[in-house]
N, C-alpha and C positions, 0 to 999 in steps of 0.2 A: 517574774519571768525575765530571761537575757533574752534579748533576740538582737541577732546580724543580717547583715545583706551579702551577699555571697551573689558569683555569676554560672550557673550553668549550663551546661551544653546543649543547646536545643538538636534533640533526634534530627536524623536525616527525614525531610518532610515528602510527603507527595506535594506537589508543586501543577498537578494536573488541572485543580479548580481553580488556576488562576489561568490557565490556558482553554477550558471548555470554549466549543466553538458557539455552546447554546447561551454560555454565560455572558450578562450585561457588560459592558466595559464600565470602567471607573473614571473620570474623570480627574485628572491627576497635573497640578502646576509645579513646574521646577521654579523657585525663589532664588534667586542671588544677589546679593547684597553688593558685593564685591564688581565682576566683571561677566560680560558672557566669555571670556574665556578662561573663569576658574575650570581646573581639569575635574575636579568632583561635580560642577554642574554640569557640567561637558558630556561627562561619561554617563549620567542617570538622565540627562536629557537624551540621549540617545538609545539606551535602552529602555526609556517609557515610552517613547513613539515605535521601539519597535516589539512593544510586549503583546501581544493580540488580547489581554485582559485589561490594558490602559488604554484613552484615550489622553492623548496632551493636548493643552488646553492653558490658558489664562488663569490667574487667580481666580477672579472673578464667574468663572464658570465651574471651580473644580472641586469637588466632595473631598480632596486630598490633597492638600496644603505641603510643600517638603521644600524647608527654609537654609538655605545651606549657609553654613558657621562660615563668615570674614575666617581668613587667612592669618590669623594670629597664634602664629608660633612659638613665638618665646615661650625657651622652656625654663628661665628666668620668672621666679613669681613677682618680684618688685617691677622688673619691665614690662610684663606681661599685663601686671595692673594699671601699666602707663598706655599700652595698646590697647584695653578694654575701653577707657577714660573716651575715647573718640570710637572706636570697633564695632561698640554696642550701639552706637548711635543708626548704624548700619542697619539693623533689625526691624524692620518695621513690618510689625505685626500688623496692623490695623488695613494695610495694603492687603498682605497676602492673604487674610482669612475673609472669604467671600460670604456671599450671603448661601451660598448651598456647601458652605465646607463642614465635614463634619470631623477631621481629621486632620493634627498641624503637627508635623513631625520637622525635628531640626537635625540634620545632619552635620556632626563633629568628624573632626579627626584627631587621632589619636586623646582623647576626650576621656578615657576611662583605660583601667590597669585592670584586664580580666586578671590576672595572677599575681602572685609576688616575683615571679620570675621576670614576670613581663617590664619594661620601660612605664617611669612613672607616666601619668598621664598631662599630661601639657595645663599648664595652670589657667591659661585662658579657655581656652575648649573647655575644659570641665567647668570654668565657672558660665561658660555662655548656658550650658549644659541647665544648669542649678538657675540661671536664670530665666528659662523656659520652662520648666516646671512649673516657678512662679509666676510668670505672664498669663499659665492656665488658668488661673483663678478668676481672671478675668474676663474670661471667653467658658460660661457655664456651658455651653450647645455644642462643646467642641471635645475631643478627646487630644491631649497633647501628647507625642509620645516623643522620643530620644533615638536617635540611629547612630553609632559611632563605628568611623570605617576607619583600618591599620594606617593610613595617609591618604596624603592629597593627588596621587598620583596611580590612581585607582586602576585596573583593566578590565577590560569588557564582560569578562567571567565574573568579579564583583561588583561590577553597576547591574547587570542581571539579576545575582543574588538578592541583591539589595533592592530593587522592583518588587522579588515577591518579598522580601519583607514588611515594605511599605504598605503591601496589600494585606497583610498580616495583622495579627489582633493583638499582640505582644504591645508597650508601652517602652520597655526598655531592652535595646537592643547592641550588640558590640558584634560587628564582624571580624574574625581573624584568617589569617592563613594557615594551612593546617599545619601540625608539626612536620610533619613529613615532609613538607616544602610544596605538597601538590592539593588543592583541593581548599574547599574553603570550610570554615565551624563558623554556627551563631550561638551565642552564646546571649542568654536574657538574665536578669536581674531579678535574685529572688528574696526573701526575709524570711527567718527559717530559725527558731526558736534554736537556742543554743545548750547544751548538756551540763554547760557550768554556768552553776549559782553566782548569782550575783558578788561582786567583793565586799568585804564586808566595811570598810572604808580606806580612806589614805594611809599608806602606810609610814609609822612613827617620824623616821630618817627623812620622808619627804616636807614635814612639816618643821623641819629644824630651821629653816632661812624660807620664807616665802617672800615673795617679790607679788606684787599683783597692780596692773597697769588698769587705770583709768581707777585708781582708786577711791575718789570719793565719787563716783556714781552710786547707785542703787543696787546694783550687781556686786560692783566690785566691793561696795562693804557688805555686802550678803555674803561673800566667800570670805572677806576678812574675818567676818562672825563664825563663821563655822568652823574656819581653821582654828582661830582662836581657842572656842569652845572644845576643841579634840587636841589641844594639848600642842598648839604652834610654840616654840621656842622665842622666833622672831618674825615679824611680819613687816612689811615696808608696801607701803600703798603709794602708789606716782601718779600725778594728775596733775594740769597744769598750776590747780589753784591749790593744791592742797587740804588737808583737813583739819578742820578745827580742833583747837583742843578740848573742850564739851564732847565732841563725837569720840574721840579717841580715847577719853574716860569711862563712855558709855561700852565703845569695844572689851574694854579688858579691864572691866569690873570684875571683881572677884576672880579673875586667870592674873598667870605670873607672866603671860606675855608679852614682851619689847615688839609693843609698834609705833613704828614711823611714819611721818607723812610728808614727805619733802617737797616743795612743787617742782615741777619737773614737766616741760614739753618734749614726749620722748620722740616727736621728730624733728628734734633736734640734737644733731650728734655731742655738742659740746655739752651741753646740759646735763645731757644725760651720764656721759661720761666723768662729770665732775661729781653727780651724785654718786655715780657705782665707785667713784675713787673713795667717798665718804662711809658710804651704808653697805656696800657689797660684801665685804668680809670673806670667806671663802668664796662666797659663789653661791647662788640660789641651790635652795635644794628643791625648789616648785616653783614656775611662773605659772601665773595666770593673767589670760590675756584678756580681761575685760574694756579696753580703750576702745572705741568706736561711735562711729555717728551713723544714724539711719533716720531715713523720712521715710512718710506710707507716700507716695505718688503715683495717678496713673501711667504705662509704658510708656506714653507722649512726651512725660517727662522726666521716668524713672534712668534715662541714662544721659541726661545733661549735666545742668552743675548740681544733683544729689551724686551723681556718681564724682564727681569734682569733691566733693565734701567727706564722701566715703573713704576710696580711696588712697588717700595721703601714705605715702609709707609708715607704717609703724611695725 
């Protein structure tokens, strides 16, 4: 089975059971990392104190947790990685989730691309995004969910919106403005089984020059194997230390394939560019980009120097 995620149009809702005069209020905390005068905490702080189905409140008293994303706009993804490095530090979960919260929503901007037509989504936001999904694992008693508004410069009509969202059951959510220029769409995040059969693997031309970075890790000679085994041409593996020659016999035993293993720090430009002067030959016809570091740590200290170690340009 293929399955994708796609974004849909949520129906025009009745919006009256969050205004019942018989129904409970909710106890609802605006979080800001930033300032009290980010204008997205501004405008939903204001439309929670004036929603007659919210109560505003402290963290510490509030069934609904709503953590609003640092101001990290770069839509540069290498600078963007450099405003996360310190951004992230900003989130502190362990404040905003009370002991009666049962609800931690993060609010992005511009944080997701409902369409192709639409503006990519900003490489910080979407990763603060992916990284509050993962923070839920850590918080079993709590439901996480995602709120992404058009910008940071929101009005009264979409901090509204945006209230009964929060009160809402949805997990993944994107507000727009409507095509028409009047009126607002939400649109939720779905996964929805796809009518084309899977590929049946890489095809021929891709495998004629492969490049594959962090290559003597355990991944990256997992993919050198495989290419190999389906008929790679050329392969070239980069890693600082390079790979033995034992391993790279074991690679392309009985295949007729040319692999390399040059060491190579590819963040570093000179380096790198003295190997592409060497091995590059036309030009990759496939990178894969296995290079990377990760540590399991709790959020206390998943965004200090692991995100220092992560992050490095590559």
């Amino acid at each position: 089975m293929v399955a994708h995620e796609r974004w849909e149009q949520l129906p025009p809702s009745d919006q009256s059971q969050h205004h019942a005069a018989d129904r409970p209020t909710t106890a609802v905390a605006i979080v800001t990392p930033d300032s009290a005068d980010d204008p997205v905490a501004r405008r939903l702080t204001e439309a929670v104190a004036a929603h007659p189905g919210c109560d505003l409140t402290g963290p510490a008293e509030a069934e609904i947790a709503v953590i609003i994303a640092p101001a990290l706009m770069q839509p540069d993804a290498i600078a963007a990685a450099g405003q996360l490095r310190s951004g992230a530090r900003q989130l502190d979960y362990h404040h905003a989730v009370g002991a009666r919260c049962r609800r931690v929503w993060l609010v992005t901007s511009c944080g997701e691309q409902v369409d192709a037509g639409a503006p990519a989504a900003l490489p910080a936001q979407a990763a603060l995004a992916a990284m509050h999904r993962s923070v839920g694992f850590e918080f079993p008693d709590q439901t996480f969910a995602h709120l992404d508004v058009p910008s940071r410069d929101i009005d009264e009509a979409t901090a509204r919106r945006c209230v009964d969202v929060l009160l809402d059951d949805h997990t993944e959510v994107a507000v727009r403005a409507h095509d028409s220029g009047t009126g607002l769409d939400c649109f939720t995040r779905t996964l929805r089984e796809s009518a084309e059969s899977a590929p049946e693997g890489v095809a021929t031309a891709a495998l004629d020059n492969v490049v594959i970075t962090g290559g003597n890790g355990t991944i990256g000679l997992r993919y050198a194997r495989h290419c190999v085994e389906r008929g790679a041409r050329r392969v070239t593996l980069l890693s600082r230390n390079g790979v033995d020659r034992d391993e790279l016999d074991r690679l392309t035993a009985g295949y007729p394939a040319q692999v390399h293993a040059p060491a190579c720090d590819i963040t570093d430009a000179d380096a790198l560019a003295a190997v592409a002067g060497e091995y590059a030959g036309d030009g990759a016809s496939l990178l894969i980009h296995a290079a990377g570091a990760a540590r399991f740590a709790p959020t206390t200290n998943s965004a200090t120097r692991s995100g220092q170690i992560c992050s490095p340009p590559r």
